[in-house]
C-alpha positions as CSV (number, residue, x, y, z in Angstrom):
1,X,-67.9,0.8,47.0
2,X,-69.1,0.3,43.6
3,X,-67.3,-0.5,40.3
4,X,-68.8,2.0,38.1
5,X,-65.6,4.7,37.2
6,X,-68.4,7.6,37.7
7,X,-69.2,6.3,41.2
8,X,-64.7,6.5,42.2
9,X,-62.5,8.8,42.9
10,X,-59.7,9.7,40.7
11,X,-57.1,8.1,43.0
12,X,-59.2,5.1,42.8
13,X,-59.4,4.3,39.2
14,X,-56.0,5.2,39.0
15,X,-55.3,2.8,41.7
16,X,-57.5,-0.2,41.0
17,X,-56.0,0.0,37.4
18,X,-52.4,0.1,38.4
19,X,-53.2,-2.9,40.8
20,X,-55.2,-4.7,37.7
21,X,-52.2,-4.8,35.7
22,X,-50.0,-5.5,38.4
23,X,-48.3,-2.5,38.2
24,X,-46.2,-1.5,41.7
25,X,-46.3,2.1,42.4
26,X,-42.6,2.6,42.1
27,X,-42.6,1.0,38.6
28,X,-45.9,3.1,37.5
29,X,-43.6,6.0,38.9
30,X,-40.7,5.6,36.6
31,X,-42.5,4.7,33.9
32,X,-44.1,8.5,33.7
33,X,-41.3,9.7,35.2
34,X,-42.8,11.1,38.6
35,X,-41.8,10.2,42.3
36,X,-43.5,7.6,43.8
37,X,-44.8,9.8,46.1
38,X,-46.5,11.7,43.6
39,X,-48.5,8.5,42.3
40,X,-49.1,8.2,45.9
41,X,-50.6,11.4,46.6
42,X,-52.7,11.2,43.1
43,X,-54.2,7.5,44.1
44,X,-55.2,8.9,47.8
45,X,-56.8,11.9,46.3
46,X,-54.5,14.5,47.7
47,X,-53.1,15.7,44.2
48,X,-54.8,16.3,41.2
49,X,-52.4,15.9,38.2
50,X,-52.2,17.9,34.9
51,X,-53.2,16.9,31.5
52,X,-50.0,15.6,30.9
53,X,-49.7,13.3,33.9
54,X,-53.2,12.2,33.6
55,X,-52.5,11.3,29.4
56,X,-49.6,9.3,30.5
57,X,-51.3,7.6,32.8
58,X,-53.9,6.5,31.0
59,X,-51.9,5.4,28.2
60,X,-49.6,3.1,31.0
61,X,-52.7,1.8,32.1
62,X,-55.6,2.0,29.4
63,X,-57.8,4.0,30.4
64,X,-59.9,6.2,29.2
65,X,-58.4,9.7,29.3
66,X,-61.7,11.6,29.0
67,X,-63.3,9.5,32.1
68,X,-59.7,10.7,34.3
69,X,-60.3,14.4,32.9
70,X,-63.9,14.3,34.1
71,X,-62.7,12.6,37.2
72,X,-60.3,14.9,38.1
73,X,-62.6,18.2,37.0
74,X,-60.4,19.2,34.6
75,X,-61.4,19.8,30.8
76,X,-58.9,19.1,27.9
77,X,-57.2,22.4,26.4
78,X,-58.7,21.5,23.0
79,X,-62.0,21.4,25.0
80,X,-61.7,24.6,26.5
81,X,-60.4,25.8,23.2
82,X,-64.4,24.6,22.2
83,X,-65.8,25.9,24.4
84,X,-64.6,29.8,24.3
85,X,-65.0,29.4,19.9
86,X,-68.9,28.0,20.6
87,X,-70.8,29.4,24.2
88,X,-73.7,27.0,23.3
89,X,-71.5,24.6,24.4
90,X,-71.0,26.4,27.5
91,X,-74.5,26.9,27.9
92,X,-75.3,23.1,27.5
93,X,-72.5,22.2,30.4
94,X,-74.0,25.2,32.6
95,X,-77.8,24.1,32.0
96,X,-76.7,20.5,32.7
97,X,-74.7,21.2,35.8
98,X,-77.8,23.3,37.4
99,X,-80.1,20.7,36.5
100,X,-78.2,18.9,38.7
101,X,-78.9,15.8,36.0
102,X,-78.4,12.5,37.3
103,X,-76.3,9.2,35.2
104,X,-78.7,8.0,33.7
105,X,-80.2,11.0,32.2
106,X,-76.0,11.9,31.6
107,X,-75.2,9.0,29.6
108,X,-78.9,9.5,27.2
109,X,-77.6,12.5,26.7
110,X,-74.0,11.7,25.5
111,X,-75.9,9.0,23.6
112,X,-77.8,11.2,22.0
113,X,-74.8,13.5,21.4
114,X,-72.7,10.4,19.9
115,X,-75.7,9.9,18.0
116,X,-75.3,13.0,16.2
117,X,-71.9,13.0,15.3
118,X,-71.9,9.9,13.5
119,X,-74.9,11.0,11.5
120,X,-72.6,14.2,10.9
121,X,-69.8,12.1,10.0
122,X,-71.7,9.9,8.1
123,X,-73.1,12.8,5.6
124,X,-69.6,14.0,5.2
125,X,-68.6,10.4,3.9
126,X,-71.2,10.7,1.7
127,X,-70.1,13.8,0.5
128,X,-66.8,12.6,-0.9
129,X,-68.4,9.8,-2.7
């Protein structure tokens, strides 16, 4: 098995985080407030949580919440909000998805799309100077 987050499962990020931090299940439970048996069925992939449980978790054990949306196959609601306000968006994720593009080729692109945020960003700093 591999360490790379793309490479696990939900459950398994989830899991290999809660164990890095030396978290027990039951206390990992009752700190978001779920039955053990719940963060038991998430870390053995036989539940897929909502966007709440998966925020909390990720806060408990820092991770990255976007990585445990994508993991799980869910998209944020302010992400689908996005997506139904601008279908080029849509369009991207469908041409993307058919191309069948590997990680690599995934992470240039979200390079390149990090790439032109902060040179959006940046003009609009400029713009209030």
């Amino acid at each position: 098995m591999t360490n790379s987050p793309a490479k696990r499962s939900l459950g398994e990020q989830i899991r290999n985080a809660r164990i890095e931090h030396k978290l027990s299940l039951r206390e990992l439970a009752r700190r978001i407030e779920r039955a053990p048996s719940y963060i038991n069925d998430i870390e053995h992939d036989r539940r897929t949580p909502s966007e709440e449980v998966l925020a909390q978790i990720a806060t408990e054990l820092n991770l990255d919440i976007d990585l445990l949306l994508a993991a799980a196959g869910r998209v944020s609601g302010e992400s689908q909000s996005y997506l139904q306000k601008n279908p080029t968006a849509g369009v991207l994720f469908r041409r993307v998805s058919t191309a069948g593009l590997g990680h690599q080729d995934l992470s240039k692109l979200l390079k390149e799309a990090e790439s032109l945020i902060d040179k959006r960003d940046n003009h609009s700093d400029d713009d209030k100077t």
